[in-house]
C-alpha positions as CSV (number, residue, x, y, z in Angstrom):
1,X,65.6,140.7,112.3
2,X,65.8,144.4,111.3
3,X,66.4,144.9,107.4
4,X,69.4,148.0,107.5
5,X,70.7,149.7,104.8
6,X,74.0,147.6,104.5
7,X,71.8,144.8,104.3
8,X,70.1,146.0,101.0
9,X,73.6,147.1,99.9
10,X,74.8,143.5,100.3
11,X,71.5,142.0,98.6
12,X,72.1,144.1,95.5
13,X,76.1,144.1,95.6
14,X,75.8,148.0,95.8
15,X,77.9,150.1,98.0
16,X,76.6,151.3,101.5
17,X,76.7,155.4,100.5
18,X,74.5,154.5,97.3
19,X,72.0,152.9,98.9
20,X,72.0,155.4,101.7
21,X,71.9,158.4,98.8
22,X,68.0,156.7,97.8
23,X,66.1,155.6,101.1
24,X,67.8,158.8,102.8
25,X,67.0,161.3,100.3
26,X,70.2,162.5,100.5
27,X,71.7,163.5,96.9
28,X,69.6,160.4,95.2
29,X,70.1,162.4,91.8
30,X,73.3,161.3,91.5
31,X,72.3,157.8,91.6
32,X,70.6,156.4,87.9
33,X,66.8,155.8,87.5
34,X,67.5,152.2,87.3
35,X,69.6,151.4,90.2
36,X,67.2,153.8,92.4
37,X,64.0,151.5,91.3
38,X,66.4,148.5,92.0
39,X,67.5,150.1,95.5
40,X,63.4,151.0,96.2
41,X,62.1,147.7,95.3
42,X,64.3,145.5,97.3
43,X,63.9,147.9,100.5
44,X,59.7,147.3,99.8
45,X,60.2,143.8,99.5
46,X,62.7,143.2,102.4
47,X,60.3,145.0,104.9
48,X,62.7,148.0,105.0
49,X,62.1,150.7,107.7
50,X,64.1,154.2,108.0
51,X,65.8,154.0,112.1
52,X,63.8,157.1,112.6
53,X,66.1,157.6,115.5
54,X,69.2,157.3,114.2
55,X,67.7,160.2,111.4
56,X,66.9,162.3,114.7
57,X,70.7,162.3,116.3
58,X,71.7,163.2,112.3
59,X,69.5,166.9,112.7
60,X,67.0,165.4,110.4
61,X,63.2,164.8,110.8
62,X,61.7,161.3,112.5
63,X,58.5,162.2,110.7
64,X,56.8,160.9,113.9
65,X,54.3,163.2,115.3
66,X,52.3,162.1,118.0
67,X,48.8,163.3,119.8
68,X,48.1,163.0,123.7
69,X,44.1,162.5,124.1
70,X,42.0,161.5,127.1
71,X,41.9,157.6,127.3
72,X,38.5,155.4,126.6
73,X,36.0,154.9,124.1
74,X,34.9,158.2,123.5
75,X,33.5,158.6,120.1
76,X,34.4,162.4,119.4
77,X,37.9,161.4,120.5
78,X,38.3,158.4,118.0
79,X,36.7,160.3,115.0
80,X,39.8,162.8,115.8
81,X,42.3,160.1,115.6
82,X,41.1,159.0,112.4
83,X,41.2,162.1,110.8
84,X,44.5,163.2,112.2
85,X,45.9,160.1,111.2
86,X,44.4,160.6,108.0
87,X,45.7,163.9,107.1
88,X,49.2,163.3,108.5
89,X,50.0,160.2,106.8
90,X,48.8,162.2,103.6
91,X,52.2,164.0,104.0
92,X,54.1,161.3,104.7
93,X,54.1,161.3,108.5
94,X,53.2,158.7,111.0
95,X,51.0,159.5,113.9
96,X,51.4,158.0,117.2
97,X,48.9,157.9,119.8
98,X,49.3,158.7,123.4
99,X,45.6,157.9,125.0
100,X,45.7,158.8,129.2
101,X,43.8,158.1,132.0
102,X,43.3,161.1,134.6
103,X,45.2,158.7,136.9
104,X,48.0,158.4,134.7
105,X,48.0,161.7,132.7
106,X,51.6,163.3,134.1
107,X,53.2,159.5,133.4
108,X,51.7,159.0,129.9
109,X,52.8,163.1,129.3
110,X,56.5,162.5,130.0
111,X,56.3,159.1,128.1
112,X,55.5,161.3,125.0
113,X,58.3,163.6,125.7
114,X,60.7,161.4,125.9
115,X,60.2,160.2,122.2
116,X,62.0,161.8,119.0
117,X,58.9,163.7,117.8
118,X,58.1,166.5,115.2
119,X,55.2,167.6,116.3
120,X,52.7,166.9,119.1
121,X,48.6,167.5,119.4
122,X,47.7,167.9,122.8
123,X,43.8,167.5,124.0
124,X,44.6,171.3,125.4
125,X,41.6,170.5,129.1
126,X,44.4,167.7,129.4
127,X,46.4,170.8,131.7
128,X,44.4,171.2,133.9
129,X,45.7,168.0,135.5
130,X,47.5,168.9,138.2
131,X,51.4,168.9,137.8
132,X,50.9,168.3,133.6
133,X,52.1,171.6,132.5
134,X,54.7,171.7,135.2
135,X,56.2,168.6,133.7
136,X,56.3,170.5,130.6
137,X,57.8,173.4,132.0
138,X,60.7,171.4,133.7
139,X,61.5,169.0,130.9
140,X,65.3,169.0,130.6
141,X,64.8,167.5,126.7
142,X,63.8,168.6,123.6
143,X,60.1,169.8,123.5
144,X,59.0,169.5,119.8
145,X,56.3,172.2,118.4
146,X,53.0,171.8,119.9
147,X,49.3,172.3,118.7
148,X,46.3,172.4,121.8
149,X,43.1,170.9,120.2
150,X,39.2,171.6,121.8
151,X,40.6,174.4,124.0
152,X,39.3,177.2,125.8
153,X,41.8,178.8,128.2
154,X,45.1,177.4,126.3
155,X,48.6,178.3,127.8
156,X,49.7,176.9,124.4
157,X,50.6,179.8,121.9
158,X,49.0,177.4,118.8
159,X,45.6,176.5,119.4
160,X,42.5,175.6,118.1
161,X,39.5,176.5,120.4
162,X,35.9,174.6,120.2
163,X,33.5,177.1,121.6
164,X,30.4,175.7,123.1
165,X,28.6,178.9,123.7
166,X,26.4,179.9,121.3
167,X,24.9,175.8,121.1
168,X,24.6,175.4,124.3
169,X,23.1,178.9,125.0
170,X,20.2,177.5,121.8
171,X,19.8,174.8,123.5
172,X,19.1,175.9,127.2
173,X,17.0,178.4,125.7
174,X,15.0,175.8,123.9
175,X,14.7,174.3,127.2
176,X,13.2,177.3,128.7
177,X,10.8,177.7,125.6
178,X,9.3,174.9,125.9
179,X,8.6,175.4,130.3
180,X,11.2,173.6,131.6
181,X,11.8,174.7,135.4
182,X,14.6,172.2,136.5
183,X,17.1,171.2,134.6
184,X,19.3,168.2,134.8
185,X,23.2,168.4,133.5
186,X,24.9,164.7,133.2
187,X,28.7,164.0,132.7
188,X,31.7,163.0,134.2
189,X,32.5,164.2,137.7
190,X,35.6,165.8,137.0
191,X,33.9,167.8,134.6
192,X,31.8,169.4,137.2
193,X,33.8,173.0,137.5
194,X,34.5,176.2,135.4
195,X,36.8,175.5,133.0
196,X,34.5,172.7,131.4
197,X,32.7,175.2,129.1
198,X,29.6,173.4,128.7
199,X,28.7,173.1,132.3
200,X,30.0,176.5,133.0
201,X,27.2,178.0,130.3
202,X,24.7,175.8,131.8
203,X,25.3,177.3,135.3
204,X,25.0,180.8,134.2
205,X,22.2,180.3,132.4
206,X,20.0,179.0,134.7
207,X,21.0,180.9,137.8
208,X,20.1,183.9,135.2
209,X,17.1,182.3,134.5
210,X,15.9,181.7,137.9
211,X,16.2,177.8,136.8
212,X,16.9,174.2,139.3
213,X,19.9,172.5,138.4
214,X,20.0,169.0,139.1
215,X,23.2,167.0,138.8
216,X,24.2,163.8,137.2
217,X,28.5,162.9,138.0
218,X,29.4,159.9,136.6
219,X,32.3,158.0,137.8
220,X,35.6,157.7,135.9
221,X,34.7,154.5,133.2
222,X,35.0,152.8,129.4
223,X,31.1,152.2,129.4
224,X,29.7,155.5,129.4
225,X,26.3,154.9,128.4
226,X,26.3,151.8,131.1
227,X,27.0,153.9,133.7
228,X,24.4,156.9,132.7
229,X,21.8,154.6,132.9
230,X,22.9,152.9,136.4
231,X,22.9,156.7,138.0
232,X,19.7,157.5,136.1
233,X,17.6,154.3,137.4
234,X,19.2,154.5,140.9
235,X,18.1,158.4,140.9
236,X,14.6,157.6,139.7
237,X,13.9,154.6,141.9
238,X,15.3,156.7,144.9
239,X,12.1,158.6,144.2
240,X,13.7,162.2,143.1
241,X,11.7,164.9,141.2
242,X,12.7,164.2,137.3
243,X,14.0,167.3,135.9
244,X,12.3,168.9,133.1
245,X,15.1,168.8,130.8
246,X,18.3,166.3,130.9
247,X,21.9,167.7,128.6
248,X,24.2,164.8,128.5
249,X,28.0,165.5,128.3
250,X,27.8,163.3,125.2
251,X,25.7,160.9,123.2
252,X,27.0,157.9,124.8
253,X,25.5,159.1,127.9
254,X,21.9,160.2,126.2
255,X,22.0,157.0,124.9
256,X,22.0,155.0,128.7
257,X,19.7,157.8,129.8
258,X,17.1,157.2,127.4
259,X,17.4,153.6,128.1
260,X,16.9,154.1,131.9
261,X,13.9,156.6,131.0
262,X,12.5,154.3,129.1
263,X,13.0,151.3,131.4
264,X,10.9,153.3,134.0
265,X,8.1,154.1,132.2
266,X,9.2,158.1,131.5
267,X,8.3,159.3,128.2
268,X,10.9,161.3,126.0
269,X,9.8,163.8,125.3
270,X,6.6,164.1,126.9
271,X,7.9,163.9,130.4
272,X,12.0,165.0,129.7
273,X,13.8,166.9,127.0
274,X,16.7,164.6,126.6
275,X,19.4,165.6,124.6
276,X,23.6,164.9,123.8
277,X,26.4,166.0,122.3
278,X,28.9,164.7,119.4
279,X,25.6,164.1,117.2
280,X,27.2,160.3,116.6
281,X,25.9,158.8,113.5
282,X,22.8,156.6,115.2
283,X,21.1,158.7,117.6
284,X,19.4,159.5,114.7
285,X,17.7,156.4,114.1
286,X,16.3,155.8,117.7
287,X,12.4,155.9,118.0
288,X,12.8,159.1,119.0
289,X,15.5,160.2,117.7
290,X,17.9,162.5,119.6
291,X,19.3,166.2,119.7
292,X,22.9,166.6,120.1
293,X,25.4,169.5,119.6
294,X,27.6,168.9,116.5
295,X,30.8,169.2,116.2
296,X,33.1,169.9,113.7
297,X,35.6,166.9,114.0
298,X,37.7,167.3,110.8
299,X,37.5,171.0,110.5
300,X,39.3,171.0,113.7
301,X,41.9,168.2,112.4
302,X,42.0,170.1,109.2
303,X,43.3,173.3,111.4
304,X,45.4,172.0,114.2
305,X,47.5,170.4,111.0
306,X,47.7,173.3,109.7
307,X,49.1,175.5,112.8
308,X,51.6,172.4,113.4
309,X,52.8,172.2,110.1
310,X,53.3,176.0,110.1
311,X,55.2,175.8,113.4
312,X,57.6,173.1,112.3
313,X,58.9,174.6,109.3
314,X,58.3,178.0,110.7
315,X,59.9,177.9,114.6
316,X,59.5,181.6,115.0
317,X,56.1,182.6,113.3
318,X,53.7,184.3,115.6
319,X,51.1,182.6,117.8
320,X,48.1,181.7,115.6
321,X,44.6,180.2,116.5
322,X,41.8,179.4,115.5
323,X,37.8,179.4,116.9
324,X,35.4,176.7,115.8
325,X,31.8,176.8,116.7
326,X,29.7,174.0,118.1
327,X,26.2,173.7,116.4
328,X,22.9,172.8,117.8
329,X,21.0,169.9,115.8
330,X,17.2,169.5,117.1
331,X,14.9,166.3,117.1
332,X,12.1,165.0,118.6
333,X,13.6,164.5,121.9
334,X,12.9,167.5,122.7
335,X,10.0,168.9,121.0
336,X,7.3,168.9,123.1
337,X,5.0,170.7,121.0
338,X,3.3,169.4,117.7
339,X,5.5,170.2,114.8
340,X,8.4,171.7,117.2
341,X,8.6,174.4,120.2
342,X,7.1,177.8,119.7
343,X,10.9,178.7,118.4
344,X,11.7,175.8,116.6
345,X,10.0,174.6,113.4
346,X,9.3,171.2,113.2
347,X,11.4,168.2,111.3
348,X,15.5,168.5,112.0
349,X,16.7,171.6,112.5
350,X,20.6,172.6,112.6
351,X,20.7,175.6,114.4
């Protein structure tokens, strides 16, 4: 049974505008300390909750805001739900999640719309689904302020933009350093194209360099790291040149790739530089422990709040964003050399 405000009222033998006046906000001063502590505590202890929607059809705010993000078990993707819900509930809002399968992506995006939100985080490589921003663009209803997060070619006028470049430039270079010839690139298949930074940088490099690219797709799944080392092993026992160097999309996938290259007898990193991205807590502690590009989770959290917050109360400031680097973090899986390549000193090294 929903506790209302008339139902407080009658609990306390108080009228329906006083209690209103407290939970509401709404010209509480003119209501005594006393009877507002009275009002507070028997909403708190009757399980009260504000009808956010009822608030919305008023003018005022639902203090719902609520973030679209690629479905799955990504770990880069959680860490940013925990830190967006961290920092919104600080100010007193409540974050709702929207997680989307590529299947499902246009459905799960007019879901969202459809709901009395403030504000909305959008995973900005999200639209480049096909027919995602033309949903957006059609949308007969209200579209509430929006903030892209990790983007690179936003049509969103407040973003924040996670730029790859200068990590995965350090890394490939690394690669080179240290005589690698072909180099193998692992991640989803959809991810295989232009617009996905990370690969884009690793094509130009090595068609710059002269350098083989080998390619690792992996299908559309929750177990990353599962299916890395099913492709891996089926690639290896198909007898296939190993490539010199392997970057996984992320550390899940380094993770089932060093388990496959282990399986098989293939020595990290004597035989292949192996290396992730996300740097997720563990890798760290492997045998031989793993580099990984870093990136900076709650300063991008941090950020996007900040641009959303600023576009809420301010509807007509100017487009803003905001450009976060990537960082590259070396370990031994891929130093070759004693004590570190001829370019990068031995022990771990945050470039």
């Amino acid at each position: 049974m929903r506790i209302t405000i008339k139902k407080i009222a009658a609990e306390l033998g108080l009228s329906h505008s006083t209690v209103s006046r407290v939970l509401n906000d709404k010209q509480s001063d003119l209501v005594s300390p006393r009877t507002r502590e009275r009002i507070l505590q028997a909403a708190q202890r009757m399980g009260y909750r504000p009808n956010r929607h009822a608030q919305a059809l008023k003018g005022d705010t639902t203090q719902l805001l609520g973030v679209f993000l690629p479905d799955g078990k990504d770990y880069f993707f959680r860490q940013v739900l925990t830190h967006l819900r961290a920092l919104t509930e600080q100010s007193g809002y409540e974050l709702l999640s929207f997680p989307s399968s590529l299947e499902q992506v246009s459905e799960n995006w007019l879901r969202l719309l459809h709901w009395d939100l403030d504000g909305v985080f959008v995973f900005d490589y999200l639209f480049y689904s096909e027919g995602l921003w033309e949903a957006l663009v059609v949308h007969n209803g209200y579209i509430p302020p929006m903030v892209g997060l990790c983007s690179h070619h936003s049509r969103l006028k407040d973003h924040v933009t996670l730029d790859f470049r200068p990590a995965m430039e350090a890394l490939l270079r690394h690669f080179a350093a240290q005589g690698c010839r072909r180099v193998g690139y692992m991640g989803r298949a959809e991810n295989f194209h232009p617009e996905e930074q990370r690969f884009a940088v690793y094509a130009q490099f090595l068609e710059a360099q002269g350098l083989e690219p080998i390619h690792f797709p992996l299908p559309e799944t929750d177990d990353l790291s599962r299916s890395a080392r099913e492709e891996l092993i089926a690639y290896l026992r198909a007898g296939r040149p190993l490539p010199d160097a392997l970057f996984c999309q992320n550390d899940e996938m380094a993770l089932g790739a060093y388990r496959a290259l282990h399986e098989a007898g293939v020595a990290v990193p004597e035989n292949v530089l192996l290396s992730g991205c996300d740097d997720i807590p563990y890798i760290r502690y492997l045998e031989t422990p793993l580099t990984s590009l870093s990136l900076p989770a709650e300063a991008i959290c941090q950020q996007g709040w900040r641009l959303l917050l600023n576009r809420m109360q301010n509807p007509d400031s100017p487009p803003a964003q905001v450009t976060l680097e990537a960082s590259l973090v070396v370990r031994d899986s891929t130093r070759r050399y004693p004590g570190g390549s001829p370019s990068i000193p031995g022990g771990e090294s945050p470039l």
